[in-house]
N, CA and C atoms as an extended XYZ file, in Angstrom:
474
Properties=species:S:1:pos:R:3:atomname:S:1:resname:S:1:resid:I:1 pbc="F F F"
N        10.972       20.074        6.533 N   UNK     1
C        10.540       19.111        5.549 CA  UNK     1
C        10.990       17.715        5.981 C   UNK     1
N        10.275       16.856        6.017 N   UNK     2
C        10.511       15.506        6.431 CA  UNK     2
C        10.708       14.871        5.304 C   UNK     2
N        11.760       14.069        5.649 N   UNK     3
C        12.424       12.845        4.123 CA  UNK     3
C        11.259       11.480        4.461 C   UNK     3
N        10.677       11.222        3.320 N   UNK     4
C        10.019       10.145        3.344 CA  UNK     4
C        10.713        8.659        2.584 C   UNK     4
N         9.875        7.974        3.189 N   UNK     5
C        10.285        6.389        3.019 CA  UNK     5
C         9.189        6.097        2.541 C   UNK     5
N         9.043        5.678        0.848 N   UNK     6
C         7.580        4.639        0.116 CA  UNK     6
C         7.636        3.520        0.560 C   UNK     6
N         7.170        2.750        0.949 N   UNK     7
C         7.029        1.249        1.222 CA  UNK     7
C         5.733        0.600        0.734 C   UNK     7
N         6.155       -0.340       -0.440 N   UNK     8
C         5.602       -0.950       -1.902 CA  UNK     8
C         5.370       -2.027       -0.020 C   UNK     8
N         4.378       -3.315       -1.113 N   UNK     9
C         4.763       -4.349       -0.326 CA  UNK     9
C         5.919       -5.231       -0.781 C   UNK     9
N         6.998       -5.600        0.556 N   UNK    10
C         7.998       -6.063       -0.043 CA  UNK    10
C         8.151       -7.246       -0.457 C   UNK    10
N         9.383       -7.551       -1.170 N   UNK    11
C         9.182       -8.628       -2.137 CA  UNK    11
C         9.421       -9.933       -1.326 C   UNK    11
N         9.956       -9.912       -0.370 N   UNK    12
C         8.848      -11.295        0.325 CA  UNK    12
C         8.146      -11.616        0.703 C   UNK    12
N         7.343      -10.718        1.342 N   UNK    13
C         6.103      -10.893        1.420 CA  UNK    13
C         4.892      -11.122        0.381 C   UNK    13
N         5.316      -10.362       -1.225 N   UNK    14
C         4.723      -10.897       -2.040 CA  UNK    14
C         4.799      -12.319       -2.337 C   UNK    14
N         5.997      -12.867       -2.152 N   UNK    15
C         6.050      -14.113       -2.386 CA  UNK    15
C         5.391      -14.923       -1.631 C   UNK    15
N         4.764      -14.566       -0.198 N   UNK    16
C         4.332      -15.466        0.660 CA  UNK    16
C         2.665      -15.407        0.022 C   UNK    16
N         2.296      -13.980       -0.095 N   UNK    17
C         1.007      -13.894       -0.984 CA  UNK    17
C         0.704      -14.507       -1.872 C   UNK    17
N         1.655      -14.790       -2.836 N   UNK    18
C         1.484      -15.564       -3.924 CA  UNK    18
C         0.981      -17.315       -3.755 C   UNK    18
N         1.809      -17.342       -2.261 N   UNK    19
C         1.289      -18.688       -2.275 CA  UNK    19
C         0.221      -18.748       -1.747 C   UNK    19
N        -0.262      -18.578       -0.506 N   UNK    20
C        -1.090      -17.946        0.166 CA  UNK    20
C        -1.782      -16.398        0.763 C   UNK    20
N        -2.798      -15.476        0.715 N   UNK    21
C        -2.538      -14.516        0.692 CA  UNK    21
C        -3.108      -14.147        2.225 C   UNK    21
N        -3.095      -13.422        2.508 N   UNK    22
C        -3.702      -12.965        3.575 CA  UNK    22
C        -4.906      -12.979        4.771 C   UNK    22
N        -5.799      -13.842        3.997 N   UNK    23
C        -6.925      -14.649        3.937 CA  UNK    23
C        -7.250      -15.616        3.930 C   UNK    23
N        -5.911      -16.894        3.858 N   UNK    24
C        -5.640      -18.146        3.585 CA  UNK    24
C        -5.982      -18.574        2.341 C   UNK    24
N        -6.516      -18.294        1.197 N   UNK    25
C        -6.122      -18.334       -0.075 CA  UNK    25
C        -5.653      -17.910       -1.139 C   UNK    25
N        -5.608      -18.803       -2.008 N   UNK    26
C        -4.628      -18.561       -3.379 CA  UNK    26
C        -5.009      -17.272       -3.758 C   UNK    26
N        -4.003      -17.177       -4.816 N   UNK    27
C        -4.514      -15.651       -5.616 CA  UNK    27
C        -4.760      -15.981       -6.629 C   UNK    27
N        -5.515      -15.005       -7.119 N   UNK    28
C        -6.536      -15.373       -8.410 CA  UNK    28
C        -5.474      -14.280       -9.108 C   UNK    28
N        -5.220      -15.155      -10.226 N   UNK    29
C        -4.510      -14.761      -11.658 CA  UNK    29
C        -5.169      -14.213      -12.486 C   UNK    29
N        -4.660      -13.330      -13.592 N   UNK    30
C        -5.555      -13.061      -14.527 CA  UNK    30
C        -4.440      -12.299      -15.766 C   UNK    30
N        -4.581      -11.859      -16.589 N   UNK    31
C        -3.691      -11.448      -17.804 CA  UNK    31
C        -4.628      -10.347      -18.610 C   UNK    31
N        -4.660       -9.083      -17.592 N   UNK    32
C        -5.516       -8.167      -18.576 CA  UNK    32
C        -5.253       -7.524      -19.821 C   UNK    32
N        -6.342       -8.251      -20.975 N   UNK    33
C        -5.400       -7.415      -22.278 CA  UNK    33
C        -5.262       -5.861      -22.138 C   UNK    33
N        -6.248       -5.174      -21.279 N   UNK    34
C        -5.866       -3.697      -21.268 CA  UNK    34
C        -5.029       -3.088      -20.666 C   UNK    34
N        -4.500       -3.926      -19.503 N   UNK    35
C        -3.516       -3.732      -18.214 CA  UNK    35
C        -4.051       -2.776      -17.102 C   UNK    35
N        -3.129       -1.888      -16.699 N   UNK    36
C        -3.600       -0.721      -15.701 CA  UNK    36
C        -4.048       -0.850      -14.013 C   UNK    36
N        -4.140       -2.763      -13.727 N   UNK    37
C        -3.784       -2.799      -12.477 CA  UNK    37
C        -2.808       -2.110      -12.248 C   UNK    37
N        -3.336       -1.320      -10.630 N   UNK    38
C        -2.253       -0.753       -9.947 CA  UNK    38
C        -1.474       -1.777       -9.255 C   UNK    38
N        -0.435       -1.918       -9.222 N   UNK    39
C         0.459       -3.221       -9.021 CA  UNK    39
C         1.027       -2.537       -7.526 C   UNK    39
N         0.784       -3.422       -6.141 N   UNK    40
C         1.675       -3.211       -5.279 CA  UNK    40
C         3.174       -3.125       -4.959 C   UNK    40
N         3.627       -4.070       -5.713 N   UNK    41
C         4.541       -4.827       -5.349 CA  UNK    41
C         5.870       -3.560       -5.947 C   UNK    41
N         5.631       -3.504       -7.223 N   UNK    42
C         6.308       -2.084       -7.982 CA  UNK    42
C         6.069       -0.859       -8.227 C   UNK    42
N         4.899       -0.311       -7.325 N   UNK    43
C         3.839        0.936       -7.171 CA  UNK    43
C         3.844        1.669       -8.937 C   UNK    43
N         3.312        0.885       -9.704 N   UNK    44
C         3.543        0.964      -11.401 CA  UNK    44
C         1.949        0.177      -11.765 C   UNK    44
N         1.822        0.730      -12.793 N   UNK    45
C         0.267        0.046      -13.157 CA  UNK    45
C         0.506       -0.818      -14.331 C   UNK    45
N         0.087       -2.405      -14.338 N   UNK    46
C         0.271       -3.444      -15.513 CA  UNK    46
C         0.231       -2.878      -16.650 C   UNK    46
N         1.000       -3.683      -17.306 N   UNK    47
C         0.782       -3.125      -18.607 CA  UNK    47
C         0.138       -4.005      -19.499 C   UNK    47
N        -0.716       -3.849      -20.668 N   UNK    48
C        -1.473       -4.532      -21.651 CA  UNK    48
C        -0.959       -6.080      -21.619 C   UNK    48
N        -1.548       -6.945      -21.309 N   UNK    49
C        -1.115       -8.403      -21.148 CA  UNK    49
C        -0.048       -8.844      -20.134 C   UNK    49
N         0.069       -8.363      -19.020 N   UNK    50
C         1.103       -8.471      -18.335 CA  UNK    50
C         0.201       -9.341      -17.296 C   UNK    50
N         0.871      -10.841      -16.837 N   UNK    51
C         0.226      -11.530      -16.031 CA  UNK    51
C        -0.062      -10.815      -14.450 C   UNK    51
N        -1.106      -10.670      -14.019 N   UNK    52
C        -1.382       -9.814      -11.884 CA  UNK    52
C        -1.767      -11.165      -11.275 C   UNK    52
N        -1.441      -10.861      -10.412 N   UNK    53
C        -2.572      -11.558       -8.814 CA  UNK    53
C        -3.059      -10.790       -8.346 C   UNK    53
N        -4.712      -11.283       -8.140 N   UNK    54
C        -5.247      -10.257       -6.922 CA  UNK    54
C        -5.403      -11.099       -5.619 C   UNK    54
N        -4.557      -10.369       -4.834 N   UNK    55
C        -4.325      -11.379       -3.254 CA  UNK    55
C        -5.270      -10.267       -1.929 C   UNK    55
N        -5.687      -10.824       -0.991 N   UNK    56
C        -6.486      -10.172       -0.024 CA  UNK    56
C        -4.905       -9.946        1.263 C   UNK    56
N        -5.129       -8.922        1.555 N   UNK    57
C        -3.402       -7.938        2.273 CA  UNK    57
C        -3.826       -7.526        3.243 C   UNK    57
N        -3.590       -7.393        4.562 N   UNK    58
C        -3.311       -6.925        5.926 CA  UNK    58
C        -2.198       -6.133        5.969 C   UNK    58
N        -2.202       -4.635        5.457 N   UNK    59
C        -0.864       -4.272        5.547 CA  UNK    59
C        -0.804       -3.804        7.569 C   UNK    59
N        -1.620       -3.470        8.146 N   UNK    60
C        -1.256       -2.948        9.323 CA  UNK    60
C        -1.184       -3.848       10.286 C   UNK    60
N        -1.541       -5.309        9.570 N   UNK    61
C        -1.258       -6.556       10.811 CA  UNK    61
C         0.296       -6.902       10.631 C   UNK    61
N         0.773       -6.608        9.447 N   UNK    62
C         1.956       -6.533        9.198 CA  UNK    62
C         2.903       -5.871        9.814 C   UNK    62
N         2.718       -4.793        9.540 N   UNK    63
C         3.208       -3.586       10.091 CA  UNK    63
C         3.414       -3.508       11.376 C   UNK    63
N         2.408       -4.152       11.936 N   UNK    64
C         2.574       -4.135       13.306 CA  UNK    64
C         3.043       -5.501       14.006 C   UNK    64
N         3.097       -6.578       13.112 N   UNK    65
C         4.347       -7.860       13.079 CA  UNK    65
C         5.600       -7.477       13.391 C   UNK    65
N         5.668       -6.083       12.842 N   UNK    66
C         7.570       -6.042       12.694 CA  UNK    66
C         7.661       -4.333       14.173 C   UNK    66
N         6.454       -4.279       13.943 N   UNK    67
C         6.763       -2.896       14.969 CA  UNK    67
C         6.526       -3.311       17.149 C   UNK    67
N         5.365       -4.382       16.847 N   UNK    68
C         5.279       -4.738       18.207 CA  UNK    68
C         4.138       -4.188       18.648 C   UNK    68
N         3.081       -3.279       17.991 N   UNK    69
C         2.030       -2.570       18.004 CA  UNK    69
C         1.021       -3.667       17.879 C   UNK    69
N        -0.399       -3.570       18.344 N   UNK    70
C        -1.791       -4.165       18.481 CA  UNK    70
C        -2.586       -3.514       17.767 C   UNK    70
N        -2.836       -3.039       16.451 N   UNK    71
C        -3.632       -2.688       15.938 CA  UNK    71
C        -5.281       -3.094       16.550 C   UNK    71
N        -5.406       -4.276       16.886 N   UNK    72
C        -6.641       -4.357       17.453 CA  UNK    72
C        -7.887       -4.751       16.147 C   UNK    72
N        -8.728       -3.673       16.443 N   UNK    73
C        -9.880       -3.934       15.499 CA  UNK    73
C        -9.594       -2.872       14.762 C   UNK    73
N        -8.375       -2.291       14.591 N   UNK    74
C        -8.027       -1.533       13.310 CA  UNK    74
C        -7.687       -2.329       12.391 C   UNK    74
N        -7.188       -3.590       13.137 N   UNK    75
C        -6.772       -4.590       11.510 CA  UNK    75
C        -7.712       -4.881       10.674 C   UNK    75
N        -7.288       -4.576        9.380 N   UNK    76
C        -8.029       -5.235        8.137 CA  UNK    76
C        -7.568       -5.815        7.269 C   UNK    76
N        -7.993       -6.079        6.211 N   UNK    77
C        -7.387       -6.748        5.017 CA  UNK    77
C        -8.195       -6.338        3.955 C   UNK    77
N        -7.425       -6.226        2.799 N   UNK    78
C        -8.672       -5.929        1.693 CA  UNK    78
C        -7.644       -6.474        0.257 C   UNK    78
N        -8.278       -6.082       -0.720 N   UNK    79
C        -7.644       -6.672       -2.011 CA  UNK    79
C        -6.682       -5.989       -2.688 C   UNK    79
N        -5.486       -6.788       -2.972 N   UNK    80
C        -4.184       -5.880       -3.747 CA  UNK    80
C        -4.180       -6.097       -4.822 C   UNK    80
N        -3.515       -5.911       -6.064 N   UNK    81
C        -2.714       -6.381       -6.958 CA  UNK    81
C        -1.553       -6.206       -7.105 C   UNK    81
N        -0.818       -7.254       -7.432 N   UNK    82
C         0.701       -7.488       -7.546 CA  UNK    82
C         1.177       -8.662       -9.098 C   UNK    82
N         1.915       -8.354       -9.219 N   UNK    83
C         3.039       -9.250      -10.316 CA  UNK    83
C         3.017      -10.386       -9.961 C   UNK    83
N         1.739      -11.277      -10.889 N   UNK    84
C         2.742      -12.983      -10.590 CA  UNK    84
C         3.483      -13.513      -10.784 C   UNK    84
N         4.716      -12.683      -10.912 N   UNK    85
C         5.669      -13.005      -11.137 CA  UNK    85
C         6.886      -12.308      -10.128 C   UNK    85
N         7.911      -12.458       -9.615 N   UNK    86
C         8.639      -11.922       -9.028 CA  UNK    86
C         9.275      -10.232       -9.475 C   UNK    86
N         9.241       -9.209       -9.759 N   UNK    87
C         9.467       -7.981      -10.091 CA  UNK    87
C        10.602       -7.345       -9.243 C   UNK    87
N        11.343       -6.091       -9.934 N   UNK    88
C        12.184       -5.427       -9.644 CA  UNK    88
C        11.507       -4.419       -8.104 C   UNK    88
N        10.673       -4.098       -7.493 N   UNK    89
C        10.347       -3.496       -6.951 CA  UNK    89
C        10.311       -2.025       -7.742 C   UNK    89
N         9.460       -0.983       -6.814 N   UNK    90
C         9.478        0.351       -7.567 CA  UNK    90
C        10.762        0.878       -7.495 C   UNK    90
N        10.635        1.808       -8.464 N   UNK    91
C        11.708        2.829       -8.247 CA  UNK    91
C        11.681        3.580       -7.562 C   UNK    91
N        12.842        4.659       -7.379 N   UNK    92
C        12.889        5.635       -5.623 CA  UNK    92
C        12.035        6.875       -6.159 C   UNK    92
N        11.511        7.656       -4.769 N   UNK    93
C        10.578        8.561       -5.296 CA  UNK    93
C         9.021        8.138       -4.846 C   UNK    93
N         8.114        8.893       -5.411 N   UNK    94
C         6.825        9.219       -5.124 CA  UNK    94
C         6.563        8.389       -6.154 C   UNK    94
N         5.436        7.881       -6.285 N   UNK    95
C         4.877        6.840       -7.368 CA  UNK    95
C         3.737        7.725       -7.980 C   UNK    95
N         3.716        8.417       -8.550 N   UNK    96
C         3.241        9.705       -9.346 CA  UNK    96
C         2.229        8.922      -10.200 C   UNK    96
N         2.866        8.282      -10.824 N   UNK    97
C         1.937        7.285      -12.072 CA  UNK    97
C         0.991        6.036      -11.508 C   UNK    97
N         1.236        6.002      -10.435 N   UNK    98
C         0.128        5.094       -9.768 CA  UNK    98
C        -1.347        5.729       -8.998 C   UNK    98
N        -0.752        7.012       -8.529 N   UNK    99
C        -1.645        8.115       -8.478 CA  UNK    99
C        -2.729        8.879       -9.064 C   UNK    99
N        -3.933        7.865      -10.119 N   UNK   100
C        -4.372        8.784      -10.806 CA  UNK   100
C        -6.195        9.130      -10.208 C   UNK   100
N        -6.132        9.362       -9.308 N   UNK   101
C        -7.676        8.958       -8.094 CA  UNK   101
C        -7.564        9.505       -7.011 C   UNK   101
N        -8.535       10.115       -6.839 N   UNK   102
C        -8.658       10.517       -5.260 CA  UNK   102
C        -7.874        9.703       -4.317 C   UNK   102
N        -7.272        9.867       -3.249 N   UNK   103
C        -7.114        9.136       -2.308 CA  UNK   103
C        -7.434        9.517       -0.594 C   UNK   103
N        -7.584        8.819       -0.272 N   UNK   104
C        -7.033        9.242        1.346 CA  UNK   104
C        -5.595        8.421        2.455 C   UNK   104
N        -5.427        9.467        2.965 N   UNK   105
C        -3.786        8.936        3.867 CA  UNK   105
C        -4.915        9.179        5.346 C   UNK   105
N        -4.683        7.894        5.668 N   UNK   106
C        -4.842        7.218        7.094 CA  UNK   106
C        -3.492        7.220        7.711 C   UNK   106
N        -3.589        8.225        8.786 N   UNK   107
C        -2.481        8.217        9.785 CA  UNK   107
C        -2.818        7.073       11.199 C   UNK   107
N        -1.607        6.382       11.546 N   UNK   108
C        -1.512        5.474       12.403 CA  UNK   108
C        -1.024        6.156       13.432 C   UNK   108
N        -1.186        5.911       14.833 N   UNK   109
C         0.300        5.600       15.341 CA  UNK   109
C         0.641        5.037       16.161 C   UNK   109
N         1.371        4.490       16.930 N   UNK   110
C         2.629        3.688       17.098 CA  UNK   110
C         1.599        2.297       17.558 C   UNK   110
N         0.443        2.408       18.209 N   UNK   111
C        -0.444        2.008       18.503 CA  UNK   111
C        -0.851        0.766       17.403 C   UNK   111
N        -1.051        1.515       16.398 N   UNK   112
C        -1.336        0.920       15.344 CA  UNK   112
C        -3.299        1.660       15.034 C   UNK   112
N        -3.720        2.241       15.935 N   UNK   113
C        -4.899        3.059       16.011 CA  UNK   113
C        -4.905        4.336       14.580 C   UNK   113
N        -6.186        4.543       13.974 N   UNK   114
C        -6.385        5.539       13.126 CA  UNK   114
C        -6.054        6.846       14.081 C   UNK   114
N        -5.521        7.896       13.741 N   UNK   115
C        -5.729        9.133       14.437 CA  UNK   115
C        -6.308       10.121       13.299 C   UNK   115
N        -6.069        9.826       12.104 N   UNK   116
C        -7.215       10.739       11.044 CA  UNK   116
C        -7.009       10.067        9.604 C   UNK   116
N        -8.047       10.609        9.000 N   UNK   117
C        -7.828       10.091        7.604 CA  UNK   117
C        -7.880       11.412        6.837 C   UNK   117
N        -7.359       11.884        5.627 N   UNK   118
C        -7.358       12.754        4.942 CA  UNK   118
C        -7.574       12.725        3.425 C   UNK   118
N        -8.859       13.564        2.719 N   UNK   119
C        -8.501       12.792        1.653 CA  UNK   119
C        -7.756       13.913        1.105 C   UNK   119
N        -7.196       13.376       -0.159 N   UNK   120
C        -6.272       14.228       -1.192 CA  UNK   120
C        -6.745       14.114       -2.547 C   UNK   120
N        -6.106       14.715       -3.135 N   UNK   121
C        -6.086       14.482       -4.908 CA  UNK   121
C        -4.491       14.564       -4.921 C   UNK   121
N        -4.294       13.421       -6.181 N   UNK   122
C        -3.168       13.165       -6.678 CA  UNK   122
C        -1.576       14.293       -6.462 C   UNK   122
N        -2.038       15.012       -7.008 N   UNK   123
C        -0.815       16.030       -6.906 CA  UNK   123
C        -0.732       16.806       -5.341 C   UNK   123
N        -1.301       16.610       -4.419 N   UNK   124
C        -1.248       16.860       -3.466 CA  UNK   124
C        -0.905       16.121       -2.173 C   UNK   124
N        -0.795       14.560       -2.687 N   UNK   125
C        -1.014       13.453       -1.971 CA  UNK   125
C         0.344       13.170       -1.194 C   UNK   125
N         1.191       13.888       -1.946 N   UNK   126
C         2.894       13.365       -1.369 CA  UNK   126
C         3.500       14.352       -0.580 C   UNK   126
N         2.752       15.800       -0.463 N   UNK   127
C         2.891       16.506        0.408 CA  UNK   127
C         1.810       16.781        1.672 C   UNK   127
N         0.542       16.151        1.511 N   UNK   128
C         0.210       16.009        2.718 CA  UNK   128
C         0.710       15.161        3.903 C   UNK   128
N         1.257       13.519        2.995 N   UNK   129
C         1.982       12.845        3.545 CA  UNK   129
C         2.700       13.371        4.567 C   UNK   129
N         3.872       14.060        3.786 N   UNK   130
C         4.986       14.846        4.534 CA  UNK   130
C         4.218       15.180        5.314 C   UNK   130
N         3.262       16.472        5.978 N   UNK   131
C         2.742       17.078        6.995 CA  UNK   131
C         2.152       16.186        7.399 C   UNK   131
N         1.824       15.356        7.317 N   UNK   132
C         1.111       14.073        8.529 CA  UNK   132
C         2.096       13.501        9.263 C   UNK   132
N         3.565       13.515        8.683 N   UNK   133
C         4.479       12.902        9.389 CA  UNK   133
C         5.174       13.855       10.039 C   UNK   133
N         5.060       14.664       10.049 N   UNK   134
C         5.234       15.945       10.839 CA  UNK   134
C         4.822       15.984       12.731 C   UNK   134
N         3.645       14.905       12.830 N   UNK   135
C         3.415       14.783       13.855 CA  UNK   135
C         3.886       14.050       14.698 C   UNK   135
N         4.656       14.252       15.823 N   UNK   136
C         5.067       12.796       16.277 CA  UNK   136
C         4.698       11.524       16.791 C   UNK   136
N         3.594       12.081       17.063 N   UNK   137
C         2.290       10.913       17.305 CA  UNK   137
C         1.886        9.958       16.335 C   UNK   137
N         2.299       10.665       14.740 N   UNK   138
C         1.949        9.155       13.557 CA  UNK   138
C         3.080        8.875       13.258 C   UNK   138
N         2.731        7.392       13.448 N   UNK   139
C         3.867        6.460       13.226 CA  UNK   139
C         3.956        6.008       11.591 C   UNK   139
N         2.480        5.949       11.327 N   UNK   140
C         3.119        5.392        9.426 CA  UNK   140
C         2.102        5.670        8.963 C   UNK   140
N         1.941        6.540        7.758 N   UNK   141
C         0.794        6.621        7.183 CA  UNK   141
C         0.404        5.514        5.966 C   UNK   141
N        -0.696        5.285        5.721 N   UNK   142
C        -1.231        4.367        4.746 CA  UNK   142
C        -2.092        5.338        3.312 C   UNK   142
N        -1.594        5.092        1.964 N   UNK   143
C        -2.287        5.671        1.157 CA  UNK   143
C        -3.250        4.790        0.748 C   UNK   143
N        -4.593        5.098        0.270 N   UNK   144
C        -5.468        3.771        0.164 CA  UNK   144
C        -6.335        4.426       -1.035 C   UNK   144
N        -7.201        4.018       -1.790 N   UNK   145
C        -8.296        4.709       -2.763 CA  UNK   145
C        -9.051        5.039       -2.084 C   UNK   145
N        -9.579        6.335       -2.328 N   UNK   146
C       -10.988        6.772       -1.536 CA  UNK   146
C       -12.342        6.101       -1.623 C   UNK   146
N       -12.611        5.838       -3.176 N   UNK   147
C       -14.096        4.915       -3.347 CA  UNK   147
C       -13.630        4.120       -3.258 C   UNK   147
N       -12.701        3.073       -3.131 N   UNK   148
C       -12.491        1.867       -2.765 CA  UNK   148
C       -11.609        1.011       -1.430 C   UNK   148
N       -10.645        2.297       -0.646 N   UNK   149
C       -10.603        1.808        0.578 CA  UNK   149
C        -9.327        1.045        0.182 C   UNK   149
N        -9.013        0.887       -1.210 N   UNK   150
C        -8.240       -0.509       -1.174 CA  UNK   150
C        -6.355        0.290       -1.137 C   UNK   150
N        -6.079       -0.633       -0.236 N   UNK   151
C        -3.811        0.024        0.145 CA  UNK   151
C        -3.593       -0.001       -0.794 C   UNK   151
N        -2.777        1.067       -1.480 N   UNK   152
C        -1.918        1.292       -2.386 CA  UNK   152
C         0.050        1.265       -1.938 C   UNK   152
N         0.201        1.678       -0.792 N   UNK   153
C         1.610        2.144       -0.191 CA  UNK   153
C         1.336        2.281        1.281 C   UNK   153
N         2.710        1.991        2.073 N   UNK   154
C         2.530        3.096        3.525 CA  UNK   154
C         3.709        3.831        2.843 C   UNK   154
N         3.949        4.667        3.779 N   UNK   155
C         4.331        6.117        4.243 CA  UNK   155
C         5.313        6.390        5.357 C   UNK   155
N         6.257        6.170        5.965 N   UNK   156
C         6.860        6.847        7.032 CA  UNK   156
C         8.161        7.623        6.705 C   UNK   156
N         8.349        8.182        8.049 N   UNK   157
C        10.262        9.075        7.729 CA  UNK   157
C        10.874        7.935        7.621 C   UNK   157
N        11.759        8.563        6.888 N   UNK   158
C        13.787        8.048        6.185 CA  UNK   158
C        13.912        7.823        7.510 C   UNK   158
C-alpha cells in the first residue's frame, strides 16, 4: 500500500493567482448565493455566499517548475476555483466531499508526459490513485472532472 500525498494548490501560489492567474489575467470574482464551487485551494466546496475566484491554472507547468521536467505539449491550463480570500488549506486525508462526479486520474511521469488516464467514480478514486502510484514510472498523478477536464488535486507518494 502506498502512503499518499494530496496536493491542494498551495497557498502561494494561490496568492500569485489571485493577482494574476495563469493566463495573465485577473480572476473573476463572484459570491454564489448557492455556493458548492469546488474550491482548490482547501479541496472543500463554497459555501452559500462565500466570496471564489475563478483563475485559469497550469498545474503541470508548475509541477514541472519545481521538478525540472518538460511537459512539452502536455502543458495546459484550464479553469480553477479558489477562495478570494486567503484560507486555511485542506485538511489531511482524501477530500471525499469534493468528490461528488465522475473523475479521471491522469498519470504523469517524471517526464511530465500522460502515460494513461483512468476514469473512476468517487468512492473508488483514492484507491486507484494508490495503484497508479504503484508504478514507478508515474511520477504524480492529476485528479481532474471527467465532463469537464477541469484539476481538482495532484496525487503523489509521502
Amino acid at each position: 500500500m502506498t502512503t499518499l500525498r494530496i496536493e491542494p494548490i498551495p497557498a502561494d501560489t494561490c496568492a500569485r493567482l489571485l493577482r494574476s492567474d495563469d493566463a495573465g489575467r485577473p480572476p473573476v470574482l463572484s459570491t454564489p448565493a448557492e455556493g458548492g464551487a469546488p474550491l482548490r485551494c482547501c479541496l472543500t466546496r463554497a459555501r452559500p455566499g462565500e466570496p471564489v475566484a475563478l483563475v485559469s491554472y497550469a498545474p503541470l507547468r508548475r509541477w514541472a517548475a519545481e521538478t525540472g521536467a518538460d511537459p512539452g505539449p502536455y502543458d495546459e491550463q484550464g479553469p480553477v476555483f479558489l477562495h478570494a480570500d486567503p484560507c486555511d488549506g485542506p485538511a489531511p486525508g482524501w477530500p471525499d466531499g469534493l468528490h461528488t462526479g465522475s473523475r479521471v486520474l491522469r498519470a504523469y511521469d517524471r517526464r511530465g508526459h500522460i502515460l494513461r488516464g483512468v476514469p473512476v467514480e468517487p468512492a473508488e478514486a483514492r484507491s486507484r490513485a494508490e495503484a497508479l502510484l504503484t508504478d514507478p514510472e508515474v511520477a504524480v498523478v492529476h485528479v481532474r472532472a471527467l465532463g469537464f477536464g477541469c484539476f481538482f488535486h495532484a496525487v503523489r507518494r509521502a
